[in-house]
C-alpha positions in Angstrom: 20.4 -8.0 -14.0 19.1 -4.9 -15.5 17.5 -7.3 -18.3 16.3 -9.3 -16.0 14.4 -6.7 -14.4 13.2 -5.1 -17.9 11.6 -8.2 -19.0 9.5 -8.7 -15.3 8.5 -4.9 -15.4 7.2 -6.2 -19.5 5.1 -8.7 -18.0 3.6 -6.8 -15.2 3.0 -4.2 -17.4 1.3 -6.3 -20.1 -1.0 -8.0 -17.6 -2.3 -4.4 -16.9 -5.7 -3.7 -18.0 -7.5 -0.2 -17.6 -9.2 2.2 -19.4 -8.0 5.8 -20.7 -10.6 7.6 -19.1 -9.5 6.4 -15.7 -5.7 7.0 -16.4 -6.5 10.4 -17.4 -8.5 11.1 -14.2 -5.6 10.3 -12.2 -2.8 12.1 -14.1 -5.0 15.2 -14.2 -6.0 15.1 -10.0 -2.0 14.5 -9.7 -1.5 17.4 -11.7 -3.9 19.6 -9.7 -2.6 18.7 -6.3 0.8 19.0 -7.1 0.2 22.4 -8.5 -2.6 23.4 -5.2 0.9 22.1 -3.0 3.1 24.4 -5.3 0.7 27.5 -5.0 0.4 27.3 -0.7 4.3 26.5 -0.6 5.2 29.9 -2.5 1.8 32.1 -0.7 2.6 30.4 2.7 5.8 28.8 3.1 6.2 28.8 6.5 2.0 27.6 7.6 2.7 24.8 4.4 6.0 23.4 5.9 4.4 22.9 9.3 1.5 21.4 8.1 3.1 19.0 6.1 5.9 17.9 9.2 2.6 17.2 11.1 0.5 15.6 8.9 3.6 13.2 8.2 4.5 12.8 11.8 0.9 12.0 12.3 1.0 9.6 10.0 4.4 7.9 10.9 2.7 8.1 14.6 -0.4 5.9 13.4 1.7 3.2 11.2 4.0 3.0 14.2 6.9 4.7 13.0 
């Protein structure tokens, strides 16, 4: 099973086409907002949390959740 799952992730990986300019835009803007995330979770835990369980119930609310 677990070969048979490594040779379809090969093949949808090899039919992937993109440029490194792209890939490194995305890595780096993941990379920022994790670390913007990090930074309000340890200056203000408590507004962070709150704003996060309402943006996700929000969310959940709208996709009908």
């Amino acid at each position: 099973m677990l070969r048979k799952t490594l040779q379809r992730l090969v093949s949808i990986l090899r039919d992937q086409t993109g440029s490194l300019q792209s890939l490194t835009w995305v890595l780096g803007a993941t990379v920022v907002t994790v670390l913007v995330v990090v930074a309000l979770m340890q200056i203000m835990p408590g507004t962070t949390t709150n704003f996060f369980q309402a943006a996700t119930q929000w969310i959940r609310s709208q996709f009908g959740f």
